[in-house]
C-alpha positions in Angstrom: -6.2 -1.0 26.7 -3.5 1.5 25.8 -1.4 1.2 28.6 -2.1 -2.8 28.3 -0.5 -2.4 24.7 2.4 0.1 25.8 3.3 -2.2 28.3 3.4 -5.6 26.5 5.4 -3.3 23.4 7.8 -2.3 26.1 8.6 -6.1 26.9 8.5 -7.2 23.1 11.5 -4.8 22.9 13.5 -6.0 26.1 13.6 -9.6 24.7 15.4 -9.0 21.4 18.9 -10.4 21.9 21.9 -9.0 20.4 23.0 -10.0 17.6 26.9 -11.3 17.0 29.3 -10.2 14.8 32.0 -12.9 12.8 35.0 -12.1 11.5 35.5 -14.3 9.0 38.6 -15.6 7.2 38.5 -16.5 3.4 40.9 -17.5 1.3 44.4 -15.8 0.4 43.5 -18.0 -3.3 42.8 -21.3 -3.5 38.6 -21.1 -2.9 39.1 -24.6 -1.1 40.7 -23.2 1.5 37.5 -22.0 3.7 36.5 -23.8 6.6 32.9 -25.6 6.4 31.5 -23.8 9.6 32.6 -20.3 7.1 30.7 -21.4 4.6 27.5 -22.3 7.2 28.0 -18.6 9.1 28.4 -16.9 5.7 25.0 -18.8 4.4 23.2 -18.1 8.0 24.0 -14.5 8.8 21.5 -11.8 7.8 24.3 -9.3 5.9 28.1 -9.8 4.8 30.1 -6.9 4.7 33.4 -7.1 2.1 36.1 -5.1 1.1 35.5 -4.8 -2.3 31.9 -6.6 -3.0 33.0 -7.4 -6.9 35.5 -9.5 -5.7 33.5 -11.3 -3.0 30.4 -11.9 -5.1 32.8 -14.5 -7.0 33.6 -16.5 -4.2 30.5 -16.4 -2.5 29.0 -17.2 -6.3 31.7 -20.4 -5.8 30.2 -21.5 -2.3 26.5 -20.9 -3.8 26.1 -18.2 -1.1 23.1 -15.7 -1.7 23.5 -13.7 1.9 23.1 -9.9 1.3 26.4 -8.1 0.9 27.2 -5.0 1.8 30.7 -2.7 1.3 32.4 -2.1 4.4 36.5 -0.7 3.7 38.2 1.8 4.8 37.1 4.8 3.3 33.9 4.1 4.5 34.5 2.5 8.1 33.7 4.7 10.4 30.5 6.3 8.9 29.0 2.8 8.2 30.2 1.6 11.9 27.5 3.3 14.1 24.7 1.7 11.8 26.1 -1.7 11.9 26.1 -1.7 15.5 22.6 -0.4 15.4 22.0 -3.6 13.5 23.7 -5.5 15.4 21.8 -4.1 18.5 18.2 -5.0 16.6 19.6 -8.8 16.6 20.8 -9.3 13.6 24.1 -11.3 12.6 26.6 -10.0 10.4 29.9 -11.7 9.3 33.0 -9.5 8.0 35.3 -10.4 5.2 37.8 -9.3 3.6 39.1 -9.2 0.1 41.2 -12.4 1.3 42.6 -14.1 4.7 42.0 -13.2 7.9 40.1 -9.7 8.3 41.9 -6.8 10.7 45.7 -8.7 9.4 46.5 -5.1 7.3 42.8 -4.6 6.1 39.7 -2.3 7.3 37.4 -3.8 10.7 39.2 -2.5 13.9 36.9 0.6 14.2 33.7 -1.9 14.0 35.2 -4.8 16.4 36.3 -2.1 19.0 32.9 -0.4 19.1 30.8 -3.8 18.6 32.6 -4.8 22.3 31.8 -1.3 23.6 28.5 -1.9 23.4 28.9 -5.4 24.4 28.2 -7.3 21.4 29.5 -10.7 21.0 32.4 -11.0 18.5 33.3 -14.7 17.2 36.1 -15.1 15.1 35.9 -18.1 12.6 40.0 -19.0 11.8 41.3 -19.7 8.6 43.9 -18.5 5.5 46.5 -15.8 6.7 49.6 -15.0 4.5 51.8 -14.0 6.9 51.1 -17.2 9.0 51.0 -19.2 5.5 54.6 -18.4 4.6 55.8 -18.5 8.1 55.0 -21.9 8.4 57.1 -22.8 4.8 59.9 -20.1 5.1 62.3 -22.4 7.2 63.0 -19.6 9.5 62.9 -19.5 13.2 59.1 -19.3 14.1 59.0 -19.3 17.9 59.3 -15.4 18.1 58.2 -13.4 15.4 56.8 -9.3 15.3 54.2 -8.9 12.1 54.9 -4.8 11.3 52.5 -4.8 8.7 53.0 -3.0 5.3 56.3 -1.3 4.7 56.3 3.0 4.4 56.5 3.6 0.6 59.2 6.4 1.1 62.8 5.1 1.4 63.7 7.7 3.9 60.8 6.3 6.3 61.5 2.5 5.3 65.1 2.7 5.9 64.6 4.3 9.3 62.1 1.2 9.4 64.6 -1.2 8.6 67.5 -0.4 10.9 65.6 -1.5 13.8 66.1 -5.2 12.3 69.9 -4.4 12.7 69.9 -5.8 16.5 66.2 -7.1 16.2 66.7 -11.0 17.7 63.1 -12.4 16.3 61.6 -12.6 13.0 60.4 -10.1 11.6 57.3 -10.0 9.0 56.5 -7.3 6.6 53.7 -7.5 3.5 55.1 -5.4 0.1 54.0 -4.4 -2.7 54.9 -5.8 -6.2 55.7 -1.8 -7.0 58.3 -1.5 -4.2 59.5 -5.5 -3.8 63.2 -4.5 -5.8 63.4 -1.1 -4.2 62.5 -2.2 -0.9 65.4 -5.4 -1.1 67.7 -3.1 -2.1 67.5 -0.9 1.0 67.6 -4.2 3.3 70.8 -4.9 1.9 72.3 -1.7 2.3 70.7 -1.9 5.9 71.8 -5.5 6.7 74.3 -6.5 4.5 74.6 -9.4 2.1 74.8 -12.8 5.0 71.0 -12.0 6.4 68.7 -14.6 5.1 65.4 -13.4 4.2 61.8 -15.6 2.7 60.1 -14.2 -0.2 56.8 -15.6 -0.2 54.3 -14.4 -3.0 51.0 -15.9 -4.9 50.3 -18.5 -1.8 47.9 -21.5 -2.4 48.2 -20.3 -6.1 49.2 -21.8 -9.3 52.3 -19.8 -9.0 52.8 -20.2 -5.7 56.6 -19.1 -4.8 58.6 -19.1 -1.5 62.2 -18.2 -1.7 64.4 -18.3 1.6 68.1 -17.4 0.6 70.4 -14.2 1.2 69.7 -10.8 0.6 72.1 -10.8 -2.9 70.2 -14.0 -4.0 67.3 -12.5 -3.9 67.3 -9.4 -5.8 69.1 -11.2 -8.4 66.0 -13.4 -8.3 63.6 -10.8 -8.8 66.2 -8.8 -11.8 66.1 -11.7 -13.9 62.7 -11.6 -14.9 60.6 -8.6 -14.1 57.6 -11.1 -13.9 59.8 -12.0 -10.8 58.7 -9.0 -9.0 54.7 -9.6 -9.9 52.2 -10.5 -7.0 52.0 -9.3 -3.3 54.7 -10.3 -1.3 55.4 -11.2 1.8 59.0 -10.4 3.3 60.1 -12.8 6.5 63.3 -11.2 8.0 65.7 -13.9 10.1 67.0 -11.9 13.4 69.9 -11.0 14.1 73.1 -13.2 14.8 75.9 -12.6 17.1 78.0 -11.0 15.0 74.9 -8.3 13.9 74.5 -8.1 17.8 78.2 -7.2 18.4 78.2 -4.7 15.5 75.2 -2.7 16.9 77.1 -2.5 19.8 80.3 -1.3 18.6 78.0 1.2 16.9 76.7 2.3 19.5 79.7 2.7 21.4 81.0 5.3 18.4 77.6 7.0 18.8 76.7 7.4 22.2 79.5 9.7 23.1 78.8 12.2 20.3 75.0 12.4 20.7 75.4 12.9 24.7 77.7 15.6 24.2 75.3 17.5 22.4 71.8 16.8 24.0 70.5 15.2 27.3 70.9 10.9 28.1 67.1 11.2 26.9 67.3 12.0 23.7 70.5 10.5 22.8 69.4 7.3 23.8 66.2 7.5 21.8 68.3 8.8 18.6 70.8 6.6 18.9 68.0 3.6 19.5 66.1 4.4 15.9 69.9 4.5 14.3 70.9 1.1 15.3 67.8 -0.6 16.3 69.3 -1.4 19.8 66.5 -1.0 22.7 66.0 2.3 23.6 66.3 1.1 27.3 70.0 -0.3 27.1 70.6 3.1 25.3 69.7 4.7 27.6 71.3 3.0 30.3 74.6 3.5 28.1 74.0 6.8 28.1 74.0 7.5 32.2 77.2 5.8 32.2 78.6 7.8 29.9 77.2 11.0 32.0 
């Protein structure tokens, strides 16, 4: 009888399926903007993990949602990862929010994903609300090529180095700020790009207040001096790429540049120096720079 039961417990253990694991996008404001089949995963899975659960427990209160929540950010990622996956492993479904848009876009959830596919749990993303995709789509800048770089540095000496890679950069360029560094951070794009480089500042989206300036750099900050309420809300920064005339200008820089760096160090590293100076591919630099030896 023992064996009997050992064997049949043995089986009852190699048919529980894995569970899946759903990234799920909520809103970036407006609580009408989730998807139905989000609000039917959300209702269905066995645990939620959010951000910050305060502020999900008010818009899962909204969608009359009564899932278990649990807090999942990233001071605590990678210690709770493991035991997620263990759940996930036992067969249950868990969904992953964050505190708004599209989780993994700037927020906590790479750690978990990564080792969910390790161990070959299914991950199914449900689409919805992104900012940077959100203001994008209204800034009236090109939107065919575009590089998403995330969350400015918060020192100038690191955001400036940061910023003069948009110099000779030919796509858009997207960047999130905060509403502590919004001024400071437009006044080191003009001093890096000049006054004729039209920018979109896109803040409070699907909000009350939603606002989405595209003009010149000038225009802007004089936007955001005006009225210090101006510079309230997390932003999101669209940079147009460069024109011809920026193009031409990073070359005549690096023209002045090359010469000087290669006569003190190795093609190498003067083409990787003079690269992070004017943003100009560190390949062409470096070709430059054999020429010149």
């Amino acid at each position: 009888m023992k064996k009997k039961s050992v064997i049949k417990s043995k089986m009852n253990i190699a048919k529980v399926s894995l569970g899946t694991l759903y990234i799920v996008a909520t809103p970036i404001g407006n609580l009408d903007d989730i998807s139905f089949r989000a609000v039917s995963v959300l209702k269905s899975v066995d645990l939620i993990l959010a951000e910050d659960t305060r502020h999900s427990k008010k818009l899962l209160s909204h969608l009359d949602i009564s899932t278990p929540l649990k807090a999942f950010h990233e001071h605590n990622e990678r210690d709770k990862t493991q035991t997620i996956i263990d759940e996930l492993s036992a067969g249950k479904s868990i969904a992953l929010i964050s505190d708004a848009g599209t989780p993994l876009i700037s927020d906590p959830g790479y750690v978990l994903v990564a080792e969910a596919k390790k161990a070959g749990i299914q991950v199914s993303p449900l689409p919805g609300a992104s900012a940077l995709i959100a203001a994008l789509s209204a800034a009236g800048l090109a939107s065919d090529h575009f590089t998403f770089f995330g969350f400015l540095p918060s020192k100038q000496a690191a955001r400036l180095k940061v910023l003069q890679m948009l110099v000779s950069r030919k796509e858009t360029s997207i960047y999130y700020e905060s509403p502590k560094r919004i001024l400071a951070t437009m006044t080191d794009m003009l001093s890096v790009l000049g006054e004729s480089r039209e920018v979109c500042l896109a803040k409070e989206l699907t909000k009350a207040f939603e606002t989405i300036h595209t003009d010149n750099i000038p225009s802007l900050i004089e936007y955001l001096t005006v009225d210090v309420n101006h510079q309230k809300g997390e932003f999101v920064i669209i940079v147009s790429g460069a024109n011809k005339a920026d193009a031409v200008e990073g070359e005549v820089m690096l023209d002045t540049l090359l010469p000087i760096l290669c006569a003190e160090m190795g093609a190498s590293k003067a083409a990787k120096l003079a690269a992070k100076i004017t943003g100009i591919d560190k390949k062409h630099c470096y070709q430059r720079a054999i020429k010149l030896g």
